[in-house]
C-alpha positions as CSV (number, residue, x, y, z in Angstrom):
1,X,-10.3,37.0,8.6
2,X,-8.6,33.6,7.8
3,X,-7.0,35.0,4.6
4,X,-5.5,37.6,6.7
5,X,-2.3,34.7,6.5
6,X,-0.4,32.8,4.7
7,X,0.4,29.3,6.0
8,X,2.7,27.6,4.2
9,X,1.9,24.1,3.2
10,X,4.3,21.7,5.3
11,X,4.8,18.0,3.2
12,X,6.4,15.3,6.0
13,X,6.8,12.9,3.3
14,X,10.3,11.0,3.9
15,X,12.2,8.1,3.8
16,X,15.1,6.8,5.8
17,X,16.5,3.7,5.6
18,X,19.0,4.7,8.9
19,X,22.0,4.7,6.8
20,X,23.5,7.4,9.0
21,X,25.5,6.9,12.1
22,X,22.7,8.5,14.0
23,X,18.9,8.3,13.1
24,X,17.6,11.5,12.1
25,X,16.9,14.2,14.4
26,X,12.7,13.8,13.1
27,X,12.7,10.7,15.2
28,X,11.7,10.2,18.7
29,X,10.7,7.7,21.5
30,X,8.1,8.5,24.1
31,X,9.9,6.4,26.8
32,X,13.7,5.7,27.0
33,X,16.3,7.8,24.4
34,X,16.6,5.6,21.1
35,X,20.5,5.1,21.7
36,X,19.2,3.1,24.5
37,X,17.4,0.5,22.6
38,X,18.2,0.8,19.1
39,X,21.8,0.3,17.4
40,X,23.0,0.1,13.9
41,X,22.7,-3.5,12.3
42,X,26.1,-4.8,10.8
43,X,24.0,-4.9,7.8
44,X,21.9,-1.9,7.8
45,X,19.0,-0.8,9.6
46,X,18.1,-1.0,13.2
47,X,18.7,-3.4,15.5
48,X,15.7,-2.8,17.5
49,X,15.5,-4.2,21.2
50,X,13.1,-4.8,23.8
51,X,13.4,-2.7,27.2
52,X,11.8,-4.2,30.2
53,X,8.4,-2.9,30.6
54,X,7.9,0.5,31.1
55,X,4.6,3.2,31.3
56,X,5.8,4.3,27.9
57,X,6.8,2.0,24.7
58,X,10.1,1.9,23.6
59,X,9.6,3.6,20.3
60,X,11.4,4.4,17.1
61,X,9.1,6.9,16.3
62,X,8.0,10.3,14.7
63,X,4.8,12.6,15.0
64,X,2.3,12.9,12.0
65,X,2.3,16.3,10.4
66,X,-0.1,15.7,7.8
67,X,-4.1,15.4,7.4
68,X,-3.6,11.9,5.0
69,X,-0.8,9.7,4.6
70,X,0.7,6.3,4.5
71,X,3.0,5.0,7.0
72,X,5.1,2.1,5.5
73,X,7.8,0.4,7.7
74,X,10.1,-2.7,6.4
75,X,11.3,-5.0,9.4
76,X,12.5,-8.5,9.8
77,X,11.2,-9.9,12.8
78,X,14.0,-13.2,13.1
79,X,13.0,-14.7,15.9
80,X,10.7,-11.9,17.4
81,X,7.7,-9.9,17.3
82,X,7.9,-6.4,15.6
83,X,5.4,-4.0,16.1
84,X,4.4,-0.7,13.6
85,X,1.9,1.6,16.2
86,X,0.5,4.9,15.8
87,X,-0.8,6.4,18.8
88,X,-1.7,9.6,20.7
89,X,-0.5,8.1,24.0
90,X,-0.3,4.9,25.8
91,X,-4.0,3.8,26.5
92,X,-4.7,4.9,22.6
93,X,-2.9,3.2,20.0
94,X,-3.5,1.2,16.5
95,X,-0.7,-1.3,15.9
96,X,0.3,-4.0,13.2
97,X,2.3,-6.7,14.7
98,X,4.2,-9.6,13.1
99,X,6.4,-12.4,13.5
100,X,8.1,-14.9,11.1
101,X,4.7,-16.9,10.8
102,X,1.9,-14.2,11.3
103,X,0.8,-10.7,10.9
104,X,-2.2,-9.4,13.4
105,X,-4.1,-6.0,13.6
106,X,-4.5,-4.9,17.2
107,X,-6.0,-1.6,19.1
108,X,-6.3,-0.4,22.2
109,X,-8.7,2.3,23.6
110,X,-8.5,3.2,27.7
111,X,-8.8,0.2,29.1
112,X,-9.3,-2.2,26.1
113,X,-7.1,-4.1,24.4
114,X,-8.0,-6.7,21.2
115,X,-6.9,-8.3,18.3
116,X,-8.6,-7.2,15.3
117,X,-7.2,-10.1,13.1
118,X,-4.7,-12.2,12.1
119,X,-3.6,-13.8,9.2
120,X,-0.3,-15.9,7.9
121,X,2.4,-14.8,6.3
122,X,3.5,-16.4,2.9
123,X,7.3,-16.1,2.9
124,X,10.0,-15.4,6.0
125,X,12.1,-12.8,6.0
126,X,11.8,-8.8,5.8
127,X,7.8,-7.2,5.2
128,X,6.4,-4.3,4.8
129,X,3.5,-3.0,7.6
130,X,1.9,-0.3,6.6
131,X,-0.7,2.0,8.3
132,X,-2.7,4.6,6.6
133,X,-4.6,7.8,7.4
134,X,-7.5,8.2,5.4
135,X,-10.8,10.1,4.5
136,X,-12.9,9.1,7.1
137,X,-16.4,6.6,6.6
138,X,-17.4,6.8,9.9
139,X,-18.0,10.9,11.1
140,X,-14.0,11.0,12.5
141,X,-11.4,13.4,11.8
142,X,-10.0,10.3,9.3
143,X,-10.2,6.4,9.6
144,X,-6.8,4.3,10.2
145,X,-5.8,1.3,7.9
146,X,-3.7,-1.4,9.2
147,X,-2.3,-3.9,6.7
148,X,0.9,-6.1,5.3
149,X,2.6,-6.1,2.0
150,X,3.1,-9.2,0.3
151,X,4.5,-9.9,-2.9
152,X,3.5,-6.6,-3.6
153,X,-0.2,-6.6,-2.6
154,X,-1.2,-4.4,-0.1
155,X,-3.6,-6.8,2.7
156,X,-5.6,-4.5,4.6
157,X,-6.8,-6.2,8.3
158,X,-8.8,-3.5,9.9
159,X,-10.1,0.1,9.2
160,X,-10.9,1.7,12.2
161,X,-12.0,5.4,13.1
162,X,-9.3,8.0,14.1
163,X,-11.5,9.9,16.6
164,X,-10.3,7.1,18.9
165,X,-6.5,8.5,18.9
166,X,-7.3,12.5,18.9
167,X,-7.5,14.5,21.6
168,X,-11.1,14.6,21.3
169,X,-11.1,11.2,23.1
170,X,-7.5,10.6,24.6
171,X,-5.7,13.4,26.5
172,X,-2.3,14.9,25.7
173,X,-1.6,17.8,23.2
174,X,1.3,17.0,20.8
175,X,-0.7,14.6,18.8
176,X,-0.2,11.2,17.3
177,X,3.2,9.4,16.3
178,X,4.2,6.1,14.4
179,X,6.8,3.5,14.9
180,X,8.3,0.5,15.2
181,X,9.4,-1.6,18.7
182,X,10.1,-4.7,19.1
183,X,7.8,-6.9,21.3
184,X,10.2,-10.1,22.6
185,X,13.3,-10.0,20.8
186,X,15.5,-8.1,18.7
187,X,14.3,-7.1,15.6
188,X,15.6,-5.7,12.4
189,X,14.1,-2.0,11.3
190,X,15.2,-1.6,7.9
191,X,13.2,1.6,6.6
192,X,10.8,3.9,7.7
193,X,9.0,5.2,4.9
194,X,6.3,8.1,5.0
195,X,4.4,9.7,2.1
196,X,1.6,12.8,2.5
197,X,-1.5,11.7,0.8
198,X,-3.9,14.4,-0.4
């Protein structure tokens, strides 16, 4: 009998703008410990490094807890390449990447690796990536958006179905995270931002 319990509803809408001497306890990384790679920025943030390659990403990251949401990160790339993922594992990830010039979709499934699209960025400085979970078109448990804010429109590159990072497809059993790394060089994390769509 399903109504036998209550569950209560859980709500991981959050925002954290890393403030605090330490990031918050929600975050994780699926490789090295975050000390490791990421330090407070003189003025504010992250100061996200690179590692030297590993089987796991360097990842400022945090699990999803809710059905539908939007993801929102604010990073300043400088002179590197920042990267926003959500993934189940390694060999099954969505990602927005950008540097000072450009801002491309990209995915990878097993073996396969592609760029979904790329297009320019209009001004230099800090920007918004922003990956959504959302009803999905296509017979998934929910479809994925990848986009960029800019001057406050939201530019949606690819919408792709979310079997492709569930455990129905990808192995492991503590379900997807999202993130921020840096790809080449240092880069500025600013905010994480999370909010549980219904």
């Amino acid at each position: 009998d399903e109504d036998a319990f209550e569950v209560p509803v859980v709500d991981g809408s959050f925002s954290d703008d890393f403030s605090a001497t330490e990031p918050n306890g929600r975050f994780v990384s699926p490789g090295p410990r975050i000390a490791d790679f990421a330090t407070p920025h003189i003025a504010g943030g992250l100061l996200v490094h690179p590692v030297s390659p590993t089987r796991l990403p360097a990842l400022v990251s945090t699990r999803c807890v809710d059905e539908y949401w939007t993801a929102t990160a604010t990073v300043d790339p400088a002179q590197g390449t920042a990267e926003m993922r959500v993934l189940i594992d390694d060999r099954h990830w969505y990602a927005v990447q950008t540097d000072a010039e450009t801002v491309t979709a990209r995915a990878r499934i097993g073996g396969i690796e592609v760029d979904l699209g790329t297009i320019a960025r209009n001004l230099p400085g800090p920007v918004d990536l922003v990956i959504r979970s959302v009803v999905s078109l296509s017979g998934g448990p929910d479809d994925l958006t990848l986009g960029v804010v800019e001057a406050g429109e939201l530019k949606q590159l690819a919408r792709l179905d979310g079997r492709y990072l569930s455990t129905e497809v990808a192995g492991g059993f503590t379900g997807r995270a999202w993130g921020v790394r840096a790809i080449d060089a240092p880069i500025r994390l600013l905010q994480m931002h999370l909010k549980k769509d219904s």
